[in-house]
PyMOL Python script that loads the backbone (N, CA, C, O; Angstrom):
from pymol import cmd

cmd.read_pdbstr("""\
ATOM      1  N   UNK A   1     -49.267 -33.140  28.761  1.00  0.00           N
ATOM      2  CA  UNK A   1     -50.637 -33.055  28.296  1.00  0.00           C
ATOM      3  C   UNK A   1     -51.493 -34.037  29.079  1.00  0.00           C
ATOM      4  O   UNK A   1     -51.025 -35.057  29.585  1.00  0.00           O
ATOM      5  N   UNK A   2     -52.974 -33.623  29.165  1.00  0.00           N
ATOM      6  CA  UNK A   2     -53.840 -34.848  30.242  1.00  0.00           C
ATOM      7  C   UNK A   2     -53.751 -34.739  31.089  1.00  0.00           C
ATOM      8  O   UNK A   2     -53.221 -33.682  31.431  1.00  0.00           O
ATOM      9  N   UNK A   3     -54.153 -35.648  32.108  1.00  0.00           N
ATOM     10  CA  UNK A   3     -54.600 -35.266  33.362  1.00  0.00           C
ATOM     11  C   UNK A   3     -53.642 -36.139  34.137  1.00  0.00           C
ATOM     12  O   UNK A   3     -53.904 -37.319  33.901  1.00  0.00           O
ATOM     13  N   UNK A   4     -52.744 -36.017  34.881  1.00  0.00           N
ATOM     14  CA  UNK A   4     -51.654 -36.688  35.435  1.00  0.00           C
ATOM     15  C   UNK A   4     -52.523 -37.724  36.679  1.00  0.00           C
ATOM     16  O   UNK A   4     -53.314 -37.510  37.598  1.00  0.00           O
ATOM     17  N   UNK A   5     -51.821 -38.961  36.056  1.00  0.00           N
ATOM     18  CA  UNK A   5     -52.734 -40.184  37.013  1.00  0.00           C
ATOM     19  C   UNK A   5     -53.699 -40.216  36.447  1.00  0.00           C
ATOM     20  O   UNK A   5     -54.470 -40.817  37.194  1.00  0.00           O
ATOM     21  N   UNK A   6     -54.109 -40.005  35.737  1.00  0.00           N
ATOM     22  CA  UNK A   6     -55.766 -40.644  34.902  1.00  0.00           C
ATOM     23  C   UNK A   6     -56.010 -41.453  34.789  1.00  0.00           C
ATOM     24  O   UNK A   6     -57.084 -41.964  35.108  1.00  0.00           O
ATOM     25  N   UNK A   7     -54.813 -42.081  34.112  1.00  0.00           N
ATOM     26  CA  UNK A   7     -55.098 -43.926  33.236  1.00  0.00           C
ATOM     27  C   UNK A   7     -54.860 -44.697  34.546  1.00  0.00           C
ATOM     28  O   UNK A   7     -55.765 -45.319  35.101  1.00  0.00           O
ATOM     29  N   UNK A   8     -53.754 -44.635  34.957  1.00  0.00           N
ATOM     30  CA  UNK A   8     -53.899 -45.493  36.440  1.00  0.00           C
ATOM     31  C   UNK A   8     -54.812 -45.715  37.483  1.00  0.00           C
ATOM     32  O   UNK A   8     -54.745 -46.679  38.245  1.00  0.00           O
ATOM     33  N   UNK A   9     -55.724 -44.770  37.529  1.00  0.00           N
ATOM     34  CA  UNK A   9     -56.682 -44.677  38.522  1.00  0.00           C
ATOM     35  C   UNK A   9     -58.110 -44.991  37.641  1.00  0.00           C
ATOM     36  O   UNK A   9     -59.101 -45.289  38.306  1.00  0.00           O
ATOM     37  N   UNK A  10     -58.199 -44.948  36.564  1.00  0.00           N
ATOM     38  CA  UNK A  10     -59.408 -45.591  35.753  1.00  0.00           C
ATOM     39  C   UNK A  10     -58.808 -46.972  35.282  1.00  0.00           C
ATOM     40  O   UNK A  10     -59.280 -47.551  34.304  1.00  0.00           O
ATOM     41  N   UNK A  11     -57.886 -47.417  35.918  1.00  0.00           N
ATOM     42  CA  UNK A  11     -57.482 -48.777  35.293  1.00  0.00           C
ATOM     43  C   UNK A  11     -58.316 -50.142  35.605  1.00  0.00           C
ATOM     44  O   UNK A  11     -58.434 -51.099  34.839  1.00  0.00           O
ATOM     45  N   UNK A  12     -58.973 -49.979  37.161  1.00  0.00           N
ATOM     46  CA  UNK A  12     -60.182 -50.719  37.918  1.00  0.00           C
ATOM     47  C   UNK A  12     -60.843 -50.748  36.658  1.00  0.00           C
ATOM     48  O   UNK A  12     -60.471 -51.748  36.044  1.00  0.00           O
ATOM     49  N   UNK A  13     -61.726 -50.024  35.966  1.00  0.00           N
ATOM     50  CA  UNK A  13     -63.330 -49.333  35.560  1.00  0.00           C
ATOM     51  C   UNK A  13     -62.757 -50.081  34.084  1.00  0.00           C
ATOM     52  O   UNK A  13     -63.694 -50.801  33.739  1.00  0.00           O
ATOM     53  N   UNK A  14     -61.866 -50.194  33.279  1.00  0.00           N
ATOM     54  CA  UNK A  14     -61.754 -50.276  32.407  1.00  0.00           C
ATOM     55  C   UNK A  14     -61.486 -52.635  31.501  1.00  0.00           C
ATOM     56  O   UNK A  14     -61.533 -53.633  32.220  1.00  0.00           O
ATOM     57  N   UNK A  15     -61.325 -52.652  30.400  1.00  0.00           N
ATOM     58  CA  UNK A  15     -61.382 -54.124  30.306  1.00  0.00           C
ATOM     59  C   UNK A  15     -61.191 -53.856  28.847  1.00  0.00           C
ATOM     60  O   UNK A  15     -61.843 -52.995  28.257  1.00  0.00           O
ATOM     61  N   UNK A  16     -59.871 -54.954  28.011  1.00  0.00           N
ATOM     62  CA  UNK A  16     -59.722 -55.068  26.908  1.00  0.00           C
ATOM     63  C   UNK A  16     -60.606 -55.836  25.780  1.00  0.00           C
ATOM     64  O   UNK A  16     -61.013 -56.995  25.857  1.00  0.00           O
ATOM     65  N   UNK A  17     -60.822 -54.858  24.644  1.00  0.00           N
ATOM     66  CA  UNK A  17     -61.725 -55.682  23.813  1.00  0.00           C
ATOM     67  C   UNK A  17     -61.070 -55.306  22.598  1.00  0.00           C
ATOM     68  O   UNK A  17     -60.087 -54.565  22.597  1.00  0.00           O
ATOM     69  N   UNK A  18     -61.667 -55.875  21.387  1.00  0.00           N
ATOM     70  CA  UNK A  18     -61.364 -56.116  20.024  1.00  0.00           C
ATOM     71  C   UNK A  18     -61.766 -54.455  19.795  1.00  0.00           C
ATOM     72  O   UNK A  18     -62.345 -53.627  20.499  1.00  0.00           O
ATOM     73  N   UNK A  19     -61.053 -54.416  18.225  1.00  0.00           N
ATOM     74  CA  UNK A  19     -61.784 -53.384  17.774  1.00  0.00           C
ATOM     75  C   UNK A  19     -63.101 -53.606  16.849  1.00  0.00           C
ATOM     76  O   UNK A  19     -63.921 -52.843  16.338  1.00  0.00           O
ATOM     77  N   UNK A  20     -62.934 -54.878  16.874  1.00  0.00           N
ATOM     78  CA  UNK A  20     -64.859 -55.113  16.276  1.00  0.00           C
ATOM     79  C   UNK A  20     -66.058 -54.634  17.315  1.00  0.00           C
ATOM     80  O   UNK A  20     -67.181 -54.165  17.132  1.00  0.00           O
ATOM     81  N   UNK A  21     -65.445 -54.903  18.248  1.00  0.00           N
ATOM     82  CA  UNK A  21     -66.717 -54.981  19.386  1.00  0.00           C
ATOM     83  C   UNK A  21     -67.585 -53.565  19.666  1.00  0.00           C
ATOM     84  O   UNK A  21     -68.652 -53.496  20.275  1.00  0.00           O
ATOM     85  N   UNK A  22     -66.708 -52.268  18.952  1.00  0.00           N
ATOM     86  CA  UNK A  22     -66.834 -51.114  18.791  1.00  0.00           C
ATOM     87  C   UNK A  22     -67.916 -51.162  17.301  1.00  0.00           C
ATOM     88  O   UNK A  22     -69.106 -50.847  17.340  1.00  0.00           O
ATOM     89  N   UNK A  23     -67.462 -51.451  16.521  1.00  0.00           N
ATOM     90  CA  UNK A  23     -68.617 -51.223  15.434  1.00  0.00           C
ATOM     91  C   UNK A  23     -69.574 -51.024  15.447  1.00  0.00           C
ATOM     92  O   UNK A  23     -70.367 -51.558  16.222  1.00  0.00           O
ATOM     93  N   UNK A  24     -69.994 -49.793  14.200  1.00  0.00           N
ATOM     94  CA  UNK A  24     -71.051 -48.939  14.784  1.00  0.00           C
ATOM     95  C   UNK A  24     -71.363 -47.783  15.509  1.00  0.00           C
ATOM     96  O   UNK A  24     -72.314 -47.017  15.351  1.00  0.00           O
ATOM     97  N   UNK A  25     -70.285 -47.743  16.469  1.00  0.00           N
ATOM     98  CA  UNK A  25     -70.421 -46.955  17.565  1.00  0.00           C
ATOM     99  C   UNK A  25     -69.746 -45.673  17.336  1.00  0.00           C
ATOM    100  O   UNK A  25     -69.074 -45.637  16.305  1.00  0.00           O
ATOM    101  N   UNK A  26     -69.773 -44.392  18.208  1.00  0.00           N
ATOM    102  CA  UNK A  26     -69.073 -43.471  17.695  1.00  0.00           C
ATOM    103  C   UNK A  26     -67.922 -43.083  18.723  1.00  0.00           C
ATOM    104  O   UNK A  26     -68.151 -42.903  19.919  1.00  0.00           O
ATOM    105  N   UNK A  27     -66.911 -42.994  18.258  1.00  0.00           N
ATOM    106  CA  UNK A  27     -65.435 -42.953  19.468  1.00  0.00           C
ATOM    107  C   UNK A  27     -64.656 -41.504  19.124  1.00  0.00           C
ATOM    108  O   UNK A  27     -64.236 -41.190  18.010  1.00  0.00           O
ATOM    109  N   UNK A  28     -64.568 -40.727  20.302  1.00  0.00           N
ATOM    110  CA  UNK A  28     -64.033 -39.505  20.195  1.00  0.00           C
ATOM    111  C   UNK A  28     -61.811 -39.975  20.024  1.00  0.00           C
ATOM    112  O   UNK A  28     -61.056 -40.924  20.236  1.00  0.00           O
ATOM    113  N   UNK A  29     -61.761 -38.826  19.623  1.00  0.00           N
ATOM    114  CA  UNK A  29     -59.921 -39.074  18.988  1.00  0.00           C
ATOM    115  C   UNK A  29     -59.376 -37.736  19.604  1.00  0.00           C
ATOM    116  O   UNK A  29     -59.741 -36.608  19.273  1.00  0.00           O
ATOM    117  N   UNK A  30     -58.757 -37.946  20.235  1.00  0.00           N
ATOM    118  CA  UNK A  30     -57.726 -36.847  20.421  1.00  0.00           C
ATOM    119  C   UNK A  30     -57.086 -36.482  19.470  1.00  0.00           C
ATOM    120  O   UNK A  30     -56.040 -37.073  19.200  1.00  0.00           O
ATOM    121  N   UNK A  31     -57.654 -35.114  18.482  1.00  0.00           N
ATOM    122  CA  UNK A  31     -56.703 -34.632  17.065  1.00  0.00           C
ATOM    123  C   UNK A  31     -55.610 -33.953  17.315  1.00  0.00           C
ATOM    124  O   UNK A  31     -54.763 -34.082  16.431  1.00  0.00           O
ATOM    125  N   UNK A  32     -55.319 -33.286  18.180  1.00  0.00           N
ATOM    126  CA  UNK A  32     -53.711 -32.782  18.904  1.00  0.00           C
ATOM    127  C   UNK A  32     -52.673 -33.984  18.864  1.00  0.00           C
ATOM    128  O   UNK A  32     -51.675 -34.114  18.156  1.00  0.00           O
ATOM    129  N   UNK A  33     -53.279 -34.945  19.971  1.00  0.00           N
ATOM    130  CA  UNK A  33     -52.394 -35.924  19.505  1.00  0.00           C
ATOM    131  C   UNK A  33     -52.282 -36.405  18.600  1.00  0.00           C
ATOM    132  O   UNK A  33     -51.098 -36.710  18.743  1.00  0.00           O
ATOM    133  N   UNK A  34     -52.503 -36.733  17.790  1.00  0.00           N
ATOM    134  CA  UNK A  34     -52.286 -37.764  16.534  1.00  0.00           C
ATOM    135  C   UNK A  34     -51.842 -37.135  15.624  1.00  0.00           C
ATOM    136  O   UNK A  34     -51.184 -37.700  14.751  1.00  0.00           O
ATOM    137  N   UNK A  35     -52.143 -35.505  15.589  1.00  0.00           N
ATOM    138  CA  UNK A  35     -51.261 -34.346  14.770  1.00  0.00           C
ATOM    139  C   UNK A  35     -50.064 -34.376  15.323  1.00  0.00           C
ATOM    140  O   UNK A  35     -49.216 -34.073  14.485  1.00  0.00           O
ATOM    141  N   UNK A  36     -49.373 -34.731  16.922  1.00  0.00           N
ATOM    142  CA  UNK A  36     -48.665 -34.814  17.500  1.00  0.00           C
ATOM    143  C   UNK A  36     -47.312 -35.638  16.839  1.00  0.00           C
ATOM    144  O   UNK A  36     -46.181 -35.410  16.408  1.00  0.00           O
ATOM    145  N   UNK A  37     -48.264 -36.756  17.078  1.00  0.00           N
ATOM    146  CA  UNK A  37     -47.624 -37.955  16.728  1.00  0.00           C
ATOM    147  C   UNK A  37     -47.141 -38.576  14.826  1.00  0.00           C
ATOM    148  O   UNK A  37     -46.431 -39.476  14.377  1.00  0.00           O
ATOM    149  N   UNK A  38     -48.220 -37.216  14.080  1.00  0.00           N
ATOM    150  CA  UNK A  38     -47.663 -37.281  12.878  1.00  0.00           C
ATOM    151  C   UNK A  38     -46.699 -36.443  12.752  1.00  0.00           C
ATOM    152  O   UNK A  38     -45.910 -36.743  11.855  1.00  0.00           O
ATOM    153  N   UNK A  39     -46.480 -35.531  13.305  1.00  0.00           N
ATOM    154  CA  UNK A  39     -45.424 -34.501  13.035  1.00  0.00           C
ATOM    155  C   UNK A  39     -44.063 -34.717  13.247  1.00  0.00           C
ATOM    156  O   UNK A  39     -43.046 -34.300  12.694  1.00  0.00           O
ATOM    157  N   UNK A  40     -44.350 -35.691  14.455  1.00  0.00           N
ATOM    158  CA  UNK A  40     -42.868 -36.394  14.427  1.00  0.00           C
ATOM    159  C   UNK A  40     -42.102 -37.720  13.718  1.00  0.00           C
ATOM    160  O   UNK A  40     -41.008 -38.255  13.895  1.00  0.00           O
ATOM    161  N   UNK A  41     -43.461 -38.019  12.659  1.00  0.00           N
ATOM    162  CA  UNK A  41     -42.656 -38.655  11.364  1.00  0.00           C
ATOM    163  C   UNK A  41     -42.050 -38.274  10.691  1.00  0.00           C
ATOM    164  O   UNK A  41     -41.270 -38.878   9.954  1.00  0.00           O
ATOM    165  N   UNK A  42     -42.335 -36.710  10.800  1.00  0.00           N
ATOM    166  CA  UNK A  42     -41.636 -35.957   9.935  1.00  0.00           C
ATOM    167  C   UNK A  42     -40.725 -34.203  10.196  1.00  0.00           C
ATOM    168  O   UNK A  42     -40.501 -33.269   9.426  1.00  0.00           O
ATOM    169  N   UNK A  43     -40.427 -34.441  11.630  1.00  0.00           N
ATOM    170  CA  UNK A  43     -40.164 -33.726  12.204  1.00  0.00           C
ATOM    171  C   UNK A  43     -38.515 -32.879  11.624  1.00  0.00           C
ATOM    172  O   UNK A  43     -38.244 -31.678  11.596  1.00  0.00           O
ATOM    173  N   UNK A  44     -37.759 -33.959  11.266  1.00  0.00           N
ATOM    174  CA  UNK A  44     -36.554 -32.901  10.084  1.00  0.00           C
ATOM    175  C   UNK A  44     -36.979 -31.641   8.744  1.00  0.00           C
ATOM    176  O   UNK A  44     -36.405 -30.661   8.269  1.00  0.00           O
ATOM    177  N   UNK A  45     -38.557 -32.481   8.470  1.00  0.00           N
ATOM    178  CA  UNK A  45     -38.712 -31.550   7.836  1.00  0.00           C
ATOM    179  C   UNK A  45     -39.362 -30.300   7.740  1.00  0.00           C
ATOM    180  O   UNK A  45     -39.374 -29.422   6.877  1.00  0.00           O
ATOM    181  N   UNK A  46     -39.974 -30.458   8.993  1.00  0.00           N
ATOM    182  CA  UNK A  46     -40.629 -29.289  10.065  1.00  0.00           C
ATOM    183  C   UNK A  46     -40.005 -28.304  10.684  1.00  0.00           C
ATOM    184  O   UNK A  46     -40.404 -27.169  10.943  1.00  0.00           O
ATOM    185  N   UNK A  47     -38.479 -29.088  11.015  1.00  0.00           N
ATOM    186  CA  UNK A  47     -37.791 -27.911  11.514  1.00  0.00           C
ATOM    187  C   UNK A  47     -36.946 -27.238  11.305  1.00  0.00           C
ATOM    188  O   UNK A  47     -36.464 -26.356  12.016  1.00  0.00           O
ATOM    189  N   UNK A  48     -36.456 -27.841   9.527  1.00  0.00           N
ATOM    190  CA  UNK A  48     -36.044 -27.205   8.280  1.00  0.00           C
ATOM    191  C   UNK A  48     -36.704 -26.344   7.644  1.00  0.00           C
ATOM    192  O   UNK A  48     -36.196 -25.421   7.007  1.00  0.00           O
ATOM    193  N   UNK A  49     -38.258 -26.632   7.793  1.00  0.00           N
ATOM    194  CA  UNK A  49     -39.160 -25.762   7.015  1.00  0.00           C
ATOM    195  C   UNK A  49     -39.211 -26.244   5.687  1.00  0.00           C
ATOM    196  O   UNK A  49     -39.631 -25.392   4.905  1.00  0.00           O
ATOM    197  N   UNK A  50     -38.897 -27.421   5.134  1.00  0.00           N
ATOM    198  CA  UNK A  50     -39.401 -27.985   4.332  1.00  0.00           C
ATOM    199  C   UNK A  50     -40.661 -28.515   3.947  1.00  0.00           C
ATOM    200  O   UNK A  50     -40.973 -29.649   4.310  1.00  0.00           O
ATOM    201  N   UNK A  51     -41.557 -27.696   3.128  1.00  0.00           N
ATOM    202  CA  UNK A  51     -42.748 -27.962   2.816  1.00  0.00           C
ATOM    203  C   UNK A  51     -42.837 -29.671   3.140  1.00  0.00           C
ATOM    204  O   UNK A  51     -41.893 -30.312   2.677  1.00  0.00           O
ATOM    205  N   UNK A  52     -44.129 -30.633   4.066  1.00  0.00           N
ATOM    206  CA  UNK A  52     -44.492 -31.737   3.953  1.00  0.00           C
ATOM    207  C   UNK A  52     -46.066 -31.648   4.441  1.00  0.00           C
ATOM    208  O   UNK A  52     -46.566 -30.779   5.155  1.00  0.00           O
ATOM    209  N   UNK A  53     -46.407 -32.268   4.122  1.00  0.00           N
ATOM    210  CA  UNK A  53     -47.993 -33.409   4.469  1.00  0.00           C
ATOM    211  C   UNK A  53     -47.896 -34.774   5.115  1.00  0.00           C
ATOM    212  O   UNK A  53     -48.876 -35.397   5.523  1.00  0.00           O
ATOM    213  N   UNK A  54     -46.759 -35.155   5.173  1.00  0.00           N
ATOM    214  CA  UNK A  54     -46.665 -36.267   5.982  1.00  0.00           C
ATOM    215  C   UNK A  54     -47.582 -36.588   7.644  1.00  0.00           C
ATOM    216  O   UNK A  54     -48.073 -37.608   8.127  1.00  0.00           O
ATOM    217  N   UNK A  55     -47.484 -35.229   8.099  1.00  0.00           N
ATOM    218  CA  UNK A  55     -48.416 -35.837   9.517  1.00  0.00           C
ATOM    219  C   UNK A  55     -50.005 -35.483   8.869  1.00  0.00           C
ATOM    220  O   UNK A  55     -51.030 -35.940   9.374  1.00  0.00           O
ATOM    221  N   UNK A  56     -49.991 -34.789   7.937  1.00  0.00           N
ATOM    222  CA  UNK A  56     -52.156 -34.852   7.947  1.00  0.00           C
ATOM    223  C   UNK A  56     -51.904 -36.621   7.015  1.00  0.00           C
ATOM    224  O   UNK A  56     -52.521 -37.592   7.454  1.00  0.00           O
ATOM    225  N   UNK A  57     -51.175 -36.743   6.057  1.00  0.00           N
ATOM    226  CA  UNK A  57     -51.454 -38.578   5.612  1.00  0.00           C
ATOM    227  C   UNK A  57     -51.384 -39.387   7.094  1.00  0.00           C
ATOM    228  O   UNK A  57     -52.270 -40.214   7.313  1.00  0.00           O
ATOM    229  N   UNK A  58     -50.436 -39.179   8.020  1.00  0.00           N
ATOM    230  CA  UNK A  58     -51.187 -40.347   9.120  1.00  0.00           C
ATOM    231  C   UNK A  58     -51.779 -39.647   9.581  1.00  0.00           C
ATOM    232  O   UNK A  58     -52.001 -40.486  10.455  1.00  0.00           O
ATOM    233  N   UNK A  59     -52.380 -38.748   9.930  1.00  0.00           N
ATOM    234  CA  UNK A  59     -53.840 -38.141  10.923  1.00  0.00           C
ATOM    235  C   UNK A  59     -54.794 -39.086   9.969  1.00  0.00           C
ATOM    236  O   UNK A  59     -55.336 -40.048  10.512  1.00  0.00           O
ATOM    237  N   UNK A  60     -55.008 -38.859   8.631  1.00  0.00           N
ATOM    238  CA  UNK A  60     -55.910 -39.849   7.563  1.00  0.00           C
ATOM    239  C   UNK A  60     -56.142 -40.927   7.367  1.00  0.00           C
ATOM    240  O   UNK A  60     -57.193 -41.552   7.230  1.00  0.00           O
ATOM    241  N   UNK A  61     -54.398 -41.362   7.337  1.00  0.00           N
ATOM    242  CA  UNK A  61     -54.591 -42.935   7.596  1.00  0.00           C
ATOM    243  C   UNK A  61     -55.230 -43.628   8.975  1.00  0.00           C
ATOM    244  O   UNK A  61     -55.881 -44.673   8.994  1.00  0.00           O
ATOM    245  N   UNK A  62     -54.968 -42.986   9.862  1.00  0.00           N
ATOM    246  CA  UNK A  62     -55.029 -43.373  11.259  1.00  0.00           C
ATOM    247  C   UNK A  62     -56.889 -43.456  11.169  1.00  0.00           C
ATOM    248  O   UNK A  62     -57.482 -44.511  11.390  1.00  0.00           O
ATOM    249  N   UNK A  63     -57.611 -42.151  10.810  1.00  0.00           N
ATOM    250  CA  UNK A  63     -58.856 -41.658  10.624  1.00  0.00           C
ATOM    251  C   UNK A  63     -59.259 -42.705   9.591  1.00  0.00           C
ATOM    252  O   UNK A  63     -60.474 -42.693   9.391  1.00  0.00           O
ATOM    253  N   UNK A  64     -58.560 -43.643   8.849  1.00  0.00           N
ATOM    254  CA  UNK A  64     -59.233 -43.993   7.722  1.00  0.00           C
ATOM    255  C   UNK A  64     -59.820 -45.574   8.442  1.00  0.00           C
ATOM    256  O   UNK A  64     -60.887 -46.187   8.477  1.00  0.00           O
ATOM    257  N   UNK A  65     -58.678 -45.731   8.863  1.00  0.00           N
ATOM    258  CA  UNK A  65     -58.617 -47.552   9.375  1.00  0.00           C
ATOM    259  C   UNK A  65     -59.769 -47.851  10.370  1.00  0.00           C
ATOM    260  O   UNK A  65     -60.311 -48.955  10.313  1.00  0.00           O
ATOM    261  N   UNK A  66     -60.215 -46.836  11.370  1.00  0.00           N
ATOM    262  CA  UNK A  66     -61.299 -46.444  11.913  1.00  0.00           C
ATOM    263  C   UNK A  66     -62.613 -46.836  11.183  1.00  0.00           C
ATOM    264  O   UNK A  66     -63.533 -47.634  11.363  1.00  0.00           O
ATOM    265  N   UNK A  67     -62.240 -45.839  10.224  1.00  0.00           N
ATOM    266  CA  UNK A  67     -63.902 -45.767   9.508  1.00  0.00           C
ATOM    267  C   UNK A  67     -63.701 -47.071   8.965  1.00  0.00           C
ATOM    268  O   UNK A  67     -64.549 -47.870   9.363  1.00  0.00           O
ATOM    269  N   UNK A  68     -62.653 -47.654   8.001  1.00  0.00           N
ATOM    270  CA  UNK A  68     -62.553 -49.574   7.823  1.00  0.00           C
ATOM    271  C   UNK A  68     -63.484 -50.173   8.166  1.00  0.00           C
ATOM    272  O   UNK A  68     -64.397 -50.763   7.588  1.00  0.00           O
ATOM    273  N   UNK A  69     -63.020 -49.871   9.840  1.00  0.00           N
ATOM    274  CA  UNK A  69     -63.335 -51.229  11.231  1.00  0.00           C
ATOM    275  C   UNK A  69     -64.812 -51.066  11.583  1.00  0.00           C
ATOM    276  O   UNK A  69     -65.354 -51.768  12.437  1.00  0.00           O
ATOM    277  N   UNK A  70     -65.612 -49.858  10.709  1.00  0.00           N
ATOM    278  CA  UNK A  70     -67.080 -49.274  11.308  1.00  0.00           C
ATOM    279  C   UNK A  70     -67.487 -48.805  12.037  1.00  0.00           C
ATOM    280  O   UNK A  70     -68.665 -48.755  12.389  1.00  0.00           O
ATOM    281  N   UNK A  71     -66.007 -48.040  12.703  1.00  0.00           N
ATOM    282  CA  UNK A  71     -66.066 -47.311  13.609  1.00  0.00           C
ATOM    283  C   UNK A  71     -66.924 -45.630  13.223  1.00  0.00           C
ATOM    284  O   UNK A  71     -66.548 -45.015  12.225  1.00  0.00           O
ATOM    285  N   UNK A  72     -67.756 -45.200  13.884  1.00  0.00           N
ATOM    286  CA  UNK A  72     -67.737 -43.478  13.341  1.00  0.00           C
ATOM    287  C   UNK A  72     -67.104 -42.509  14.139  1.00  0.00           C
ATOM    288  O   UNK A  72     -67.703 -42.093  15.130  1.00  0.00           O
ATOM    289  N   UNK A  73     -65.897 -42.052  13.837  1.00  0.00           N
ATOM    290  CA  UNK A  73     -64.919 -41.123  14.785  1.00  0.00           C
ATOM    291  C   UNK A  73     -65.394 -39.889  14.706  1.00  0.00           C
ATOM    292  O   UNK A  73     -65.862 -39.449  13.655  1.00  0.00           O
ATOM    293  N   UNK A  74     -65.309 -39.056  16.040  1.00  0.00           N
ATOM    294  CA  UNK A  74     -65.576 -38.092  16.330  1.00  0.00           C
ATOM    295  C   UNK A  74     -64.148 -37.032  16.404  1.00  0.00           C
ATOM    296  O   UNK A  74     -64.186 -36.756  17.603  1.00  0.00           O
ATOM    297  N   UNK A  75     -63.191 -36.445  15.970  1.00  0.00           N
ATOM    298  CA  UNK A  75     -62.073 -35.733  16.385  1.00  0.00           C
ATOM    299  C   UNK A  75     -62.457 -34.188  17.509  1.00  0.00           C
ATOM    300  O   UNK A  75     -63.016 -33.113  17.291  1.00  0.00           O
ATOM    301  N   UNK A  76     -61.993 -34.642  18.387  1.00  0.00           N
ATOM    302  CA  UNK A  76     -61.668 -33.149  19.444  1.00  0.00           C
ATOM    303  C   UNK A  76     -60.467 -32.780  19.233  1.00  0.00           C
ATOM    304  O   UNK A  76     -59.378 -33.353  19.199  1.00  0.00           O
ATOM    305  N   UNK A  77     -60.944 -31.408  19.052  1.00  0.00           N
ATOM    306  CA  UNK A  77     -59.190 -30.727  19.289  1.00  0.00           C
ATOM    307  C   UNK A  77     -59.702 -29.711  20.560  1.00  0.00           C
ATOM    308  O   UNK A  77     -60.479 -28.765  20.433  1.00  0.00           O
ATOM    309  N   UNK A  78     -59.089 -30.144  21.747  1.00  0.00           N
ATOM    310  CA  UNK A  78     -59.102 -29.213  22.763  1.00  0.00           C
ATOM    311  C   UNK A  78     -57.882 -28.503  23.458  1.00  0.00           C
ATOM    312  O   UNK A  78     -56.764 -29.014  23.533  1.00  0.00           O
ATOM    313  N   UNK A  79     -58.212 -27.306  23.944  1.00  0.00           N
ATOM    314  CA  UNK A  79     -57.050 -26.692  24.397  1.00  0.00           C
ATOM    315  C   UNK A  79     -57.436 -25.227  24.693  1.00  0.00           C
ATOM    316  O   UNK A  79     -58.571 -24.762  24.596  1.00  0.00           O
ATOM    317  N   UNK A  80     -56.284 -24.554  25.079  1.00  0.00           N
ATOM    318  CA  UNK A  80     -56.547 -23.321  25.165  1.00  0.00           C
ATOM    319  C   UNK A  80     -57.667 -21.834  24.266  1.00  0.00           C
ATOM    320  O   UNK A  80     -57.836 -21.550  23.080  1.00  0.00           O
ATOM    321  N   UNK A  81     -57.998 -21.456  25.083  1.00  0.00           N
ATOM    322  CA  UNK A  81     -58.701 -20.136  24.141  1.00  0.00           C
ATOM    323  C   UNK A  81     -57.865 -19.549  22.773  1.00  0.00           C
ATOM    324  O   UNK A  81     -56.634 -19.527  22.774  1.00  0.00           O
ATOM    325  N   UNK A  82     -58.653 -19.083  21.622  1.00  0.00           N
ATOM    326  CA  UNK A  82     -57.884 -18.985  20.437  1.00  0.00           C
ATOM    327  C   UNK A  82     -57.928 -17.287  20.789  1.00  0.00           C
ATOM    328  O   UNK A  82     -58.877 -16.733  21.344  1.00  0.00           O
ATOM    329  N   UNK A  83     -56.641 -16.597  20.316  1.00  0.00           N
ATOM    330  CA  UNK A  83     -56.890 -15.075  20.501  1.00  0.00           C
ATOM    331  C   UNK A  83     -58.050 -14.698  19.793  1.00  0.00           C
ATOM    332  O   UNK A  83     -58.799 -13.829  20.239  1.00  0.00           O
ATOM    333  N   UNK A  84     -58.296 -15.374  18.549  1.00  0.00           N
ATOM    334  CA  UNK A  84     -58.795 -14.341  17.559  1.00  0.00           C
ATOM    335  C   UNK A  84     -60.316 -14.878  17.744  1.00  0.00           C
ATOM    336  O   UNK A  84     -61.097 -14.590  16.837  1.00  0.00           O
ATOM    337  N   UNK A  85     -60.822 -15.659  18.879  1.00  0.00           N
ATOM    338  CA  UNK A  85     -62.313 -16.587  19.064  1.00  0.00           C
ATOM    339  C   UNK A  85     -62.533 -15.236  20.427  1.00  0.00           C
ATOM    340  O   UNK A  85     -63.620 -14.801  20.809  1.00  0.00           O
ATOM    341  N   UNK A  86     -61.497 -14.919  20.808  1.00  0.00           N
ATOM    342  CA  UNK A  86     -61.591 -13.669  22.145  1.00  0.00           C
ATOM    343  C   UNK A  86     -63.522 -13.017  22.751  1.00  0.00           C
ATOM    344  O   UNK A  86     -64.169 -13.064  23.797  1.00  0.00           O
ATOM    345  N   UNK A  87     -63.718 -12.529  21.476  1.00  0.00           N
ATOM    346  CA  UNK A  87     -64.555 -11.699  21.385  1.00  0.00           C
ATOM    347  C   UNK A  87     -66.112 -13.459  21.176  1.00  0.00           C
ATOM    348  O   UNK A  87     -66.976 -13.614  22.040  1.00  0.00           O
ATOM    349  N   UNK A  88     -66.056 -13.959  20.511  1.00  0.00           N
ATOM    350  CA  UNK A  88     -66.835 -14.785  20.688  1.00  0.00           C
ATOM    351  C   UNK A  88     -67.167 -15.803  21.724  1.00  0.00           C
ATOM    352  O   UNK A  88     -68.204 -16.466  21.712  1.00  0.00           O
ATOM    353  N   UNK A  89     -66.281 -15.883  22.569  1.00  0.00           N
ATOM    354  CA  UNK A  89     -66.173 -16.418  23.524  1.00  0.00           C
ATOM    355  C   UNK A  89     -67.214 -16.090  24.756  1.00  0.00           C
ATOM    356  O   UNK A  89     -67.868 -16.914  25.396  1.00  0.00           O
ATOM    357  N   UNK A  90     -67.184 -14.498  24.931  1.00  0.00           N
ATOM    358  CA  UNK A  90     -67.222 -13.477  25.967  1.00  0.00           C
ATOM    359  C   UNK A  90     -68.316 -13.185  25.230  1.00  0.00           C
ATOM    360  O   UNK A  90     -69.035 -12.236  25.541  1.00  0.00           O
TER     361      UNK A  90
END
""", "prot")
cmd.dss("prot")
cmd.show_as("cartoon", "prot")
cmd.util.cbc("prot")
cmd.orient("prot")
């Protein structure tokens, strides 16, 4: 996923700060990932097919601690064309 060599080559342009220093401001989230990354908290039970909610509670939590810090998050979910958007698209 991403753009291979991205972070390395914006590594010049870039400089570490707090997450206060953001407050206020509005910061886009990659929602794929972080759906990503919840799913594999709970990934036995995903691929059992055992009913869980475990990855939308950290997509939330993750989304919550944000809004905490005074951050205002923006979520993108980007990716491929949806079949059934086909006709709206065009």
């Amino acid at each position: 996923m991403g753009i291979n060599g991205l972070l390395p080559m914006m590594k010049p342009f870039t400089k570490k700060i707090h997450i206060n220093d953001l407050r206020g401001k509005r910061v886009a989230i990659d929602g794929y990932s972080w759906l990503h990354k919840g799913a594999y908290t709970c990934s036995t039970e995903l691929c059992l097919n055992i009913p869980t909610e475990k990855f939308v509670h950290y997509f939330l939590q993750r989304l919550q601690t944000l809004i905490n810090c005074g951050l205002v998050p923006t979520v993108v979910f980007d990716g491929g064309q949806l079949p059934m958007k086909k006709e709206e698209l065009n």
